[in-house]
C-alpha positions as CSV (number, residue, x, y, z in Angstrom):
1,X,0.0,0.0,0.0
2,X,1.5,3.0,-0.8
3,X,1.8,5.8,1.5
4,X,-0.2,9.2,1.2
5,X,1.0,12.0,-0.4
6,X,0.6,15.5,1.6
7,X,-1.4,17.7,0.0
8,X,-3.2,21.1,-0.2
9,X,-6.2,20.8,2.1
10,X,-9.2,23.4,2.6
11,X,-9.8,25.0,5.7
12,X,-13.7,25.5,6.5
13,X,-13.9,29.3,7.9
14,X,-17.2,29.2,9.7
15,X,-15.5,25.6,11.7
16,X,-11.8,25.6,11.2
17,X,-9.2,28.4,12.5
18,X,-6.9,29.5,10.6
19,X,-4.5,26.6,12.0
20,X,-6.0,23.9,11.4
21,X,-4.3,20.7,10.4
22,X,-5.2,17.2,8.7
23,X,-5.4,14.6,10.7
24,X,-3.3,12.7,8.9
25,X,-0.6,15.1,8.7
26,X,-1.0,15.0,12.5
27,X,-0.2,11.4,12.5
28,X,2.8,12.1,10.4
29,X,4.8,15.1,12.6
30,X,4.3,11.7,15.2
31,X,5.5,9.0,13.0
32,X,8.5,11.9,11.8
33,X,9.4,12.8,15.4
34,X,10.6,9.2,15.5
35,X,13.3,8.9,13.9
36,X,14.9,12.2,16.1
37,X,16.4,11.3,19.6
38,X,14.0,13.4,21.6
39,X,10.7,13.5,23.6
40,X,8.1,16.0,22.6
41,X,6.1,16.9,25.4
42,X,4.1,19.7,23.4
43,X,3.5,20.9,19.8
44,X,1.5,24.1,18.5
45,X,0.8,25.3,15.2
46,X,3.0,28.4,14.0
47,X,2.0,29.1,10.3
48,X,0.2,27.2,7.7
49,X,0.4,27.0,4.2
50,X,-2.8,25.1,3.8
51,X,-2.9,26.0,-0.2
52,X,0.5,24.3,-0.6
53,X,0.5,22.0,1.3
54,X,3.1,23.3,4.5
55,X,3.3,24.3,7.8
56,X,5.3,25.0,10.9
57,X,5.0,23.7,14.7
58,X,6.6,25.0,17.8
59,X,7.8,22.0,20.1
60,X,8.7,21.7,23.5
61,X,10.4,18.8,24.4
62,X,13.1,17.3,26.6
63,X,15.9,19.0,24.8
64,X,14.4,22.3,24.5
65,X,12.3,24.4,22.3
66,X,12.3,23.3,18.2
67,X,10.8,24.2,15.0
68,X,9.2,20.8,12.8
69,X,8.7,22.4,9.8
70,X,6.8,20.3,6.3
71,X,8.8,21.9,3.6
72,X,5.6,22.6,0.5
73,X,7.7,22.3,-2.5
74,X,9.4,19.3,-4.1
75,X,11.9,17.0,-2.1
76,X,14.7,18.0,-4.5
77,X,13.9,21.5,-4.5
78,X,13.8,21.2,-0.7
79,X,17.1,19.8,-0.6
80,X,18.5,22.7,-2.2
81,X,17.6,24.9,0.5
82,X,18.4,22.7,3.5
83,X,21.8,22.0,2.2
84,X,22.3,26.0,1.9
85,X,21.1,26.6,5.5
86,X,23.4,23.9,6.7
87,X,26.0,25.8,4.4
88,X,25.1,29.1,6.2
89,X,25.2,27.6,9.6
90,X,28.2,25.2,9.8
91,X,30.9,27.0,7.5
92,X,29.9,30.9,7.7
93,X,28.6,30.8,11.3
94,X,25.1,32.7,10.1
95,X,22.8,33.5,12.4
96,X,19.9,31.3,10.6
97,X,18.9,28.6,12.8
98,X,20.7,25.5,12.5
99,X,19.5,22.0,11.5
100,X,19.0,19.1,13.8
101,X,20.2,15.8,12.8
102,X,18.0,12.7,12.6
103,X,19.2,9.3,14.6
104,X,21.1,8.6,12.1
105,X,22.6,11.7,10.9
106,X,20.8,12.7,8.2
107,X,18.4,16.7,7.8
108,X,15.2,15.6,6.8
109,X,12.6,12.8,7.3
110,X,11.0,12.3,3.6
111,X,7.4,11.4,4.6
112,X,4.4,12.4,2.5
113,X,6.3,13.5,-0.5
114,X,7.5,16.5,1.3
115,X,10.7,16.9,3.5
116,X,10.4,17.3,7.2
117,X,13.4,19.0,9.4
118,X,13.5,20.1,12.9
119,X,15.6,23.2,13.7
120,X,16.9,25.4,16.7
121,X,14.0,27.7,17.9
122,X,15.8,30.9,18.3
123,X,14.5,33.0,21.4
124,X,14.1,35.7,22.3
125,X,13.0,37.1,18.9
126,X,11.9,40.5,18.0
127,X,11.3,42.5,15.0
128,X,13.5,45.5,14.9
129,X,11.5,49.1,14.8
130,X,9.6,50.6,11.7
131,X,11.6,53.3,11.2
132,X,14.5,54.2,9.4
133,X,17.1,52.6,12.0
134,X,15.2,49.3,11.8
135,X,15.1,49.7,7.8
136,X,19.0,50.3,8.3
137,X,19.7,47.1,10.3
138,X,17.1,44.7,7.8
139,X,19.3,46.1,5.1
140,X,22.7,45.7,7.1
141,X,22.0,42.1,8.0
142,X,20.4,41.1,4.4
143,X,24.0,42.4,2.7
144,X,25.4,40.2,5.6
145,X,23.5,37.4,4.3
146,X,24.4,37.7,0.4
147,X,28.2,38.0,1.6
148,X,28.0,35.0,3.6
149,X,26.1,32.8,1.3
150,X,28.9,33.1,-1.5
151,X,30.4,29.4,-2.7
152,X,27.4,27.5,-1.6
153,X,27.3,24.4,-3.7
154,X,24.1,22.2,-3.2
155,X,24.4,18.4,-2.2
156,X,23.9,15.9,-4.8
157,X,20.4,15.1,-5.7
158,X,18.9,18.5,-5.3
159,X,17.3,20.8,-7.8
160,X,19.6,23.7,-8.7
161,X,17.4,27.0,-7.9
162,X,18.8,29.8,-9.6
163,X,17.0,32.9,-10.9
164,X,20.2,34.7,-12.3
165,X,19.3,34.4,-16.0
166,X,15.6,34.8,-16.0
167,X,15.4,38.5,-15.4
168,X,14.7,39.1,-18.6
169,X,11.7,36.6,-19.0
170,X,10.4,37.6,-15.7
171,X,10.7,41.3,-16.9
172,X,8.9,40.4,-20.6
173,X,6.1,38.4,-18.0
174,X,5.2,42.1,-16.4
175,X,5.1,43.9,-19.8
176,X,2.6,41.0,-21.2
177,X,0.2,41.0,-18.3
178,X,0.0,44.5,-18.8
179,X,-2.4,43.9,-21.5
180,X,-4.0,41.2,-20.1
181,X,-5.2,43.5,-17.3
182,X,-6.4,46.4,-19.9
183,X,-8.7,43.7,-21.6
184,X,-10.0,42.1,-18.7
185,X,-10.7,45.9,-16.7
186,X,-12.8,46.2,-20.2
187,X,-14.6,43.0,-20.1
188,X,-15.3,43.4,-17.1
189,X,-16.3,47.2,-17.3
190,X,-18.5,47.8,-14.4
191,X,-16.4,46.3,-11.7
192,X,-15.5,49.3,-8.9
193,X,-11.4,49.2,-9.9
194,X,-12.0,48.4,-13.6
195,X,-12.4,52.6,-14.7
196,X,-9.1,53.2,-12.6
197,X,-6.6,50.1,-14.2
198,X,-8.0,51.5,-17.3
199,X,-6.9,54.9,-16.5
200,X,-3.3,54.2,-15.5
201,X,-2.5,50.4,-17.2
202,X,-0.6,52.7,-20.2
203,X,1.6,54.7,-18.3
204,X,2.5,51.2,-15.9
205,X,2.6,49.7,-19.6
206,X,5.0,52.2,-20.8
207,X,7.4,52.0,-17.7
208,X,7.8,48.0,-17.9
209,X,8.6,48.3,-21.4
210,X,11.8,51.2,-20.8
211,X,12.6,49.3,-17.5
212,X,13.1,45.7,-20.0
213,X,14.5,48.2,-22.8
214,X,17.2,49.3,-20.2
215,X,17.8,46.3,-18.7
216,X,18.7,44.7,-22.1
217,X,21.3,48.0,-22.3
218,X,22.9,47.5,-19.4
219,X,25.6,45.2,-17.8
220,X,22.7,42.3,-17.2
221,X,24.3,40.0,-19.6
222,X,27.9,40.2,-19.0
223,X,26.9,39.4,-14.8
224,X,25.0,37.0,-15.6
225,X,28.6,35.0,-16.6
226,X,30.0,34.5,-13.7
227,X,29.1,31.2,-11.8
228,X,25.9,31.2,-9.3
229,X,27.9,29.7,-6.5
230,X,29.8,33.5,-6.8
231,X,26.4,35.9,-6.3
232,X,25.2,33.5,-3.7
233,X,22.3,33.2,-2.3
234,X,18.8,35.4,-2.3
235,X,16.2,35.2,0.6
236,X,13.2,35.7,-2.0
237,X,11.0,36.6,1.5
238,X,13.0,39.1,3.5
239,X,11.7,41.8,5.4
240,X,10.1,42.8,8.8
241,X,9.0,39.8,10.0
242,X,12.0,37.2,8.1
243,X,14.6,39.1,9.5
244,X,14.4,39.6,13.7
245,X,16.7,40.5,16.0
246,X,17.7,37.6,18.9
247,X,21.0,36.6,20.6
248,X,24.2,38.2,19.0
249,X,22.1,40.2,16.4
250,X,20.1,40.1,13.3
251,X,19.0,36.7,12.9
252,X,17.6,35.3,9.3
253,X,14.7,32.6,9.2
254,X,12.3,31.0,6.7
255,X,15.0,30.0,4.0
256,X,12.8,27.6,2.0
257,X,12.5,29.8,-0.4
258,X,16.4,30.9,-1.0
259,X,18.1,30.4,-4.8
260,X,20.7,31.4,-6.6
261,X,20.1,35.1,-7.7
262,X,21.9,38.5,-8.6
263,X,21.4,39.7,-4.5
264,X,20.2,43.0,-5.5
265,X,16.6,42.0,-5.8
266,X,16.4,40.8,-2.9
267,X,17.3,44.7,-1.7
268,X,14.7,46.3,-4.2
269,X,12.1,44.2,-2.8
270,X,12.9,45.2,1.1
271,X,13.2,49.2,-0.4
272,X,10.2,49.1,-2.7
273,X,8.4,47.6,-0.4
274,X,9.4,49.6,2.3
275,X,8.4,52.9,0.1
276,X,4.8,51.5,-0.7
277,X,4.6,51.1,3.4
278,X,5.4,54.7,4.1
279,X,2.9,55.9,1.0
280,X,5.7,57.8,-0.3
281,X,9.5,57.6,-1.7
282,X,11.6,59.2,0.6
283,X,15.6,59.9,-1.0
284,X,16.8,59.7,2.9
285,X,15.5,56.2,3.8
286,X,16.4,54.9,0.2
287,X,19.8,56.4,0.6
288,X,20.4,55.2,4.2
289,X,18.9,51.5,3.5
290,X,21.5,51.3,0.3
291,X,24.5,52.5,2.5
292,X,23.7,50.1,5.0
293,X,23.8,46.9,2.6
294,X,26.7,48.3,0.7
295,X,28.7,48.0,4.2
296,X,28.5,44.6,4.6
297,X,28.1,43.5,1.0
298,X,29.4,46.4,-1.5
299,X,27.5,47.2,-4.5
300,X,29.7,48.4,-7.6
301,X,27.8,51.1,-10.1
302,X,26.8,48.2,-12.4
303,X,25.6,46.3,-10.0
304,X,23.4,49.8,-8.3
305,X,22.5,50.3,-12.5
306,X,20.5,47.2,-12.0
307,X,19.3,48.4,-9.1
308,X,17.7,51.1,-10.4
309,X,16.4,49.5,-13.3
310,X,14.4,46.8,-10.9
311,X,13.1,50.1,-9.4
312,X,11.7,51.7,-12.3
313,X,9.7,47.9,-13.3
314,X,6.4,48.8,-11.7
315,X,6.6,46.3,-9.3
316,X,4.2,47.1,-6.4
317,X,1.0,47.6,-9.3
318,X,2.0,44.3,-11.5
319,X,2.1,42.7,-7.3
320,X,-1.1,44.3,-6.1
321,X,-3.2,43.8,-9.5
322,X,-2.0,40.7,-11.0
323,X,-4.6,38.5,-8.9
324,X,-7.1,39.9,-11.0
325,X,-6.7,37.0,-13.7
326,X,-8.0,34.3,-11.6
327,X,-11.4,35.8,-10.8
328,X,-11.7,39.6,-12.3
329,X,-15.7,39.5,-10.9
330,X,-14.5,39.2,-7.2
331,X,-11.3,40.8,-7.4
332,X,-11.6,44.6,-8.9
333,X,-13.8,45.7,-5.9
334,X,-13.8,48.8,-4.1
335,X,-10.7,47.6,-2.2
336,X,-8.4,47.2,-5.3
337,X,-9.7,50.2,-6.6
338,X,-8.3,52.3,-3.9
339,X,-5.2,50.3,-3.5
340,X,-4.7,51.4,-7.4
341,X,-5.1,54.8,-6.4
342,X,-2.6,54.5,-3.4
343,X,0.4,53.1,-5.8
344,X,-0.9,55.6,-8.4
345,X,-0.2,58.4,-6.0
346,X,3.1,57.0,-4.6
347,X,4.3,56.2,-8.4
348,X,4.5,60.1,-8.8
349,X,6.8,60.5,-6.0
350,X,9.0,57.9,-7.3
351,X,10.8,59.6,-10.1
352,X,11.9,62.2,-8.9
353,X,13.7,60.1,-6.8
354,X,14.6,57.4,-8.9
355,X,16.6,60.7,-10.5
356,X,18.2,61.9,-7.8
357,X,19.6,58.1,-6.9
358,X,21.2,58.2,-10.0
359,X,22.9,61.5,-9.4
360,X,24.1,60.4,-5.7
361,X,25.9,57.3,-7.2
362,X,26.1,58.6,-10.7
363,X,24.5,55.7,-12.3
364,X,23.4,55.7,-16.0
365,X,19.7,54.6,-18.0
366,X,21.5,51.9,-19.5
């Protein structure tokens, strides 16, 4: 009899929290915990990722607090980024929480068709202030990170996750849903948000087209030759919450998601992201949060070119709006439509900006 596969399950809103867990999979975390050389006196639910198919329990047990974590994606894909936290942990000394072996030595149990580990809980944790100082040490710690995930080779086995040559396909993906949005805002006409995408789709349109123009004039290709193992590693999900401060400073969690990548996106996503918080692009925060990386991991002017250009891609509209494909008659309410508004607004204080970086560092449109 074969054994059952872990998968996506639905919870029921009006009888399920948000926490709640399969039996089954219930049954499993007990058959997993097993084959590790400890007694688990207690377990809660952290996080679920009931549409994928993963989660993560707290544990108290004889040996202290843990982490049992059911990694969603495929076992190989898994592999990759357990063998680059083990990297991280036993020969950079990272603070990302380190991997606890199995009874006989090994990082996983493979139950379910998903990988299981069990890692150090880190505690105290804390998020580190909204403000600029706390923007300052994210960015500090995530250069940190880059520097010390150079020359990561993954075991044998795993799938090789690297983003480094796709920017330009991810880049054409934008442009192209650009239109997809314009026609379904039209179809679906009468829908609250559908009279505002209309009115701004051209000028988003317009910037994802120069940002994939500039990126194709710029040093993109001739980076993209060196070897992944020499950019390292990108977190994919840093910010506020991945990145807390605990014993001995900043410490980095949730690395299921890391691959090989050009590190810089990983700091346009914490900036950008940042700027759409505040409602506004502020030269002083952008300024201080690209310092602060460039002190622990240095960004050369081609390198900061490409930052810039991966600032110019409208990326918080295409992030906010591209939902919209899956069910246009639910999604273009009155809450997208004032969301569009929001990044509409914030989009005009962005250029000006976007200019004046490339004064400070004396960067270039191509």
């Amino acid at each position: 009899m074969s054994e059952e596969l872990i998968t996506p399950w639905i919870v029921d809103e009006l009888t399920q929290s948000d926490l709640y867990v399969p039996q089954y999979i219930e049954d499993m975390a007990q058959q997993v915990m097993g084959n590790y050389d400890m007694n688990v006196n207690r377990m809660d639910v952290i996080t679920t990722k009931a549409d994928k198919g993963g989660l993560i329990w707290k544990m108290e047990t004889d040996k202290g607090p843990f982490s049992l974590k059911i990694l969603h994606r495929t076992p190989a894909r898994s592999l990759f980024s357990l063998g680059a936290q083990e990297y991280l942990v036993q020969e950079k000394q990272a603070r990302v929480p380190s991997l606890i072996k199995t009874k006989t030595g090994e990082n996983y149990v493979e139950k379910g068709g998903k990988l299981w580990f069990v890692a150090e809980w880190i505690e105290p944790l804390y998020p580190v202030t909204k403000d600029l100082e706390g923007a300052k040490s994210l960015c500090f710690a995530l250069g940190e990170f880059h520097q010390l995930s150079k020359g990561y080779i993954p075991p044998n086995g795993s799938e090789k996750a690297t983003r480094t040559k796709r920017w330009p396909k991810s880049y054409e993906k934008v442009v192209k849903k650009m239109d997809w949005f314009r026609k379904i805002a039209e179809a679906y006409g009468e829908m609250p948000a559908s009279p505002t995408i209309l009115s701004v789709i051209d000028q988003f349109e317009n910037q994802a087209v120069m940002a994939l123009e500039r990126l194709n004039q710029s040093a993109y290709q001739e980076l993209i030759t060196r070897d992944d193992s020499e950019w390292g590693l990108v977190h994919q999900d840093y910010g506020w919450s991945n990145g807390q401060m605990g014993p001995r400073g900043m410490w980095i969690i949730d690395l299921d998601g890391v691959a090989y990548d050009i590190p810089i996106r990983d700091l346009r996503k914490l900036i950008t992201g940042t700027m759409d918080d505040l409602g506004v692009w502020d030269i002083n925060w952008m300024k201080e949060m690209i310092n602060a990386y460039h002190e622990a991991n240095p960004i050369d002017d081609s390198l900061f070119n490409i930052l810039i250009i991966d600032m110019e891609l409208p990326n918080e509209f295409y992030k906010n709006v591209k939902e919209l494909v899956y069910e246009p008659a639910i999604f273009m309410d009155e809450q997208l439509d004032v969301l569009c508004r929001r990044i509409v607004e914030s989009d005009q204080t962005k250029w000006p900006v976007i200019e004046e970086l490339k004064q400070w560092r004396g960067a270039t449109s191509t």
